[in-house]
N, C-alpha and C positions, 0 to 999 in steps of 0.2 A: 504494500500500500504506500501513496506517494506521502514522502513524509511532510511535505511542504504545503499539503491541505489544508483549508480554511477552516478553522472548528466552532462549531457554536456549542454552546453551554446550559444546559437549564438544571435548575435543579428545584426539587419540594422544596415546601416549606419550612418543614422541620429545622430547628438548630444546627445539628451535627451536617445536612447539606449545605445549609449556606453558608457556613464554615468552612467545608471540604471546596464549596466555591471560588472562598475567598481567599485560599488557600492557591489554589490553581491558577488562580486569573493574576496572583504574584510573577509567575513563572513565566504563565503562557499568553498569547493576545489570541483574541476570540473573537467573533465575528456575530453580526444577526442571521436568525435560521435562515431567511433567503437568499442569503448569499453564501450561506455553508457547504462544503462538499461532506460532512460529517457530523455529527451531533455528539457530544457528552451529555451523559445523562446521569445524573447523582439523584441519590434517594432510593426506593423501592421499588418491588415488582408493579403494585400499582401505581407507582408515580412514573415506572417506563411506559404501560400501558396507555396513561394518558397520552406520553409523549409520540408512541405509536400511531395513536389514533391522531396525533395533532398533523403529522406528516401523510397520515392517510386525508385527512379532509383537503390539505393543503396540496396533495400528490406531491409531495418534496419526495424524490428518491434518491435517498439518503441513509446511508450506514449509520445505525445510531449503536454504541460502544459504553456500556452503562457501567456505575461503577457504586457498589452496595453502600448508601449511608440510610436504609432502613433498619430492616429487621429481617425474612428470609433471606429476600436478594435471588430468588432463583433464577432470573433474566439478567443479574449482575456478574459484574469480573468485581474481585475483591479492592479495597480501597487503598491507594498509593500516592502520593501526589506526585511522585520521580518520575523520572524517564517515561513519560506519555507518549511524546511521538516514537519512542521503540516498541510500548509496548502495543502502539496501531499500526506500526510497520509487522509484527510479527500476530496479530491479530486474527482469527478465523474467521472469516464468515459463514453464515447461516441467512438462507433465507428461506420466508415464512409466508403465507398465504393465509388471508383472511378468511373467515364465512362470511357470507350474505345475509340476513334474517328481513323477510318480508315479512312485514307483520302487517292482520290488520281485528281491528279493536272491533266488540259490538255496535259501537255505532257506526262503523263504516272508516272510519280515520285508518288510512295506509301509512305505514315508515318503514324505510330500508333501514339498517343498520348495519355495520360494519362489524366482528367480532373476531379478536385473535386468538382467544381461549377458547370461550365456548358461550355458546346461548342454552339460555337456561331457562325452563319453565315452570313454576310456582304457585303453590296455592295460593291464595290470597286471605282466606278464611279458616276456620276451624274445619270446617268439610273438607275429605279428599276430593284431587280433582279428579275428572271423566275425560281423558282422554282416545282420540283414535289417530293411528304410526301409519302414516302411507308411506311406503320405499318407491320412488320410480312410476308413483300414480297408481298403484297396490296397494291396499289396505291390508297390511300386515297384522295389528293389532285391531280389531274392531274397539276393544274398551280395554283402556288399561286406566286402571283407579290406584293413585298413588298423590306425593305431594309435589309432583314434579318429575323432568325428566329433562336432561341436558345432552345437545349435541358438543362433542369437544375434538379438537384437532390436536393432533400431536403435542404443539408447543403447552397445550393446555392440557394436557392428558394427565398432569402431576400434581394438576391445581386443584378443582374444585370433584373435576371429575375423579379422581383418586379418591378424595373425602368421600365420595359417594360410590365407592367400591369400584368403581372402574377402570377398565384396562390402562395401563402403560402402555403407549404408542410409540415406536423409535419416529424419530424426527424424520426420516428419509422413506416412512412404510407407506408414504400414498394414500393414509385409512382416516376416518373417523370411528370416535366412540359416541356410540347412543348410549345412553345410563340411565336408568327408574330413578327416582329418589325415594326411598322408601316406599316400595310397589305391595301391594296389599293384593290387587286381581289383574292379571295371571301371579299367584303370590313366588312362582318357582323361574319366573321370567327376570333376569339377571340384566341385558342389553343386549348389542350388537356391536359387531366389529365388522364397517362397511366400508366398498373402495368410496374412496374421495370425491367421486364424479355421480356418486349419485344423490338424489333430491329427495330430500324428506322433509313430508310437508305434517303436521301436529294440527288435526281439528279438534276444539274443546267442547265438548260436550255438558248438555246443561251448563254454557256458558255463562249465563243469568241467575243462576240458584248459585253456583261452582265457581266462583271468578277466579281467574288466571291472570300473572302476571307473565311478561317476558324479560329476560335481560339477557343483551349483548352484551358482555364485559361489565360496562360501570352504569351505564343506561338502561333503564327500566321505563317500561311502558304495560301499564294496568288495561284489564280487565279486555284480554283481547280474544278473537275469534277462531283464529288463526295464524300459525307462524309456517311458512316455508322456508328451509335454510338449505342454501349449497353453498361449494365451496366458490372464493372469487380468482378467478384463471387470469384475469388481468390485472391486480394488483398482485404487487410482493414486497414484503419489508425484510430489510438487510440488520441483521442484528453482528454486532463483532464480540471475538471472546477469547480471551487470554487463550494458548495454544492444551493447557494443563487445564483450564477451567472450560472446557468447549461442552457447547448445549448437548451435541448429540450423544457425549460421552454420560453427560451426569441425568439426562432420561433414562439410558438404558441401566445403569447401576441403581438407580433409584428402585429397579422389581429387586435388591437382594436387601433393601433395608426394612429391620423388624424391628 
């Protein structure tokens, strides 16, 4: 990687980021995102996510190189303020591909959504919901009654979907995970491990008695109808990672951790 690239900086709000900032902008000069060939990103897995999705709205295609002042940090390389530009010259890439999430609400309200982990759907109430799983225009599931049920992509196969029992996806498998959230009927129906290219659309059932929410990553949209989710072929986000800290290594070691 060229080392003489223009870098922009963002970091959370937390202390310990704007510190690791102020720290770095000592050293280094830094540029605005639109004139960035690269991004630094300090703070957490949710504070890279925002930063993710900021570059998606913006379509800036751009290498963003994150560096842990949260708390997991699993989208992070560990915290160092030295030798930056070597350690972007010797840096990994990975790149990642969003979902789509069409959603649309009981009253008719449509919104696309962008999602790099996973969308997720949610009860809303004490009631479980009523859902029905079409794969490809197939109703696979007539009614599945559970509190929820998340599609997840690889990069997100560790996050939320793990919490909820679901497969570990190596970063390069082409697959999504479908995952129940606590499924009560079919009670012995576990998920699905699908290629990436195909379309699963989630109708809610007794909508109106049953409300469901949706979230793409940090955005949430109540009480909706319907979600279709595939994955998006035309965008991709470039994440960088120290050569010993690289994504695709610490997904696949993550299935030997008890």
């Amino acid at each position: 990687m060229n080392t003489h690239m223009q870098l922009a900086i963002i970091s959370s709000a937390t202390p310990q980021a704007r510190e690791a900032e102020a720290l770095l902008r000592e050293v280094h000069e830094f540029v605005p995102l639109d004139s960035a060939d690269a991004v630094i990103v300090l703070g957490g897995d949710g504070h890279m996510l925002q930063v993710l999705h900021q570059l998606l709205e913006s379509r800036r295609d751009i290498p963003a190189y994150g560096m842990n002042r949260g708390t997991i940090g699993f989208l992070m390389n560990g915290w160092d303020v030295h030798d930056l530009p070597g350690r972007l010259q010797r840096a990994k890439s990975f790149s990642v591909r969003p979902l789509t999430a069409e959603i649309t609400t009981i009253s008719g309200q449509k919104f696309t959504l962008p999602a790099i982990n996973e969308v997720s759907l949610l009860r809303e109430t004490r009631q479980a919901a009523k859902l029905e799983i079409s794969v490809n225009g197939r109703a696979v599931i007539p009614e599945l009654i559970c509190d929820g049920i998340l599609v997840s992509t690889p990069a997100g196969s560790t996050a939320y979907n793990l919490s909820a029992n679901g497969p570990i996806l190596p970063l390069d498998s082409s697959l999504l995970a479908l995952t129940p959230i606590s499924p009560f009927r079919p009670r012995r129906w576990k998920g699905a491990i699908l290629p990436d290219r195909y379309v699963i659309r989630i109708n809610i059932l007794d909508a109106s008695k049953r409300p469901v929410s949706a979230v793409a990553d940090q955005r949430e949209i109540r009480d909706i109808a319907q979600v279709e989710v595939a994955l998006d072929r035309n965008r991709a986000l470039t994440l960088l990672f120290d050569p010993e800290h690289a994504l695709d290594d610490r997904i696949a070691m993550e299935q030997f951790i008890v």
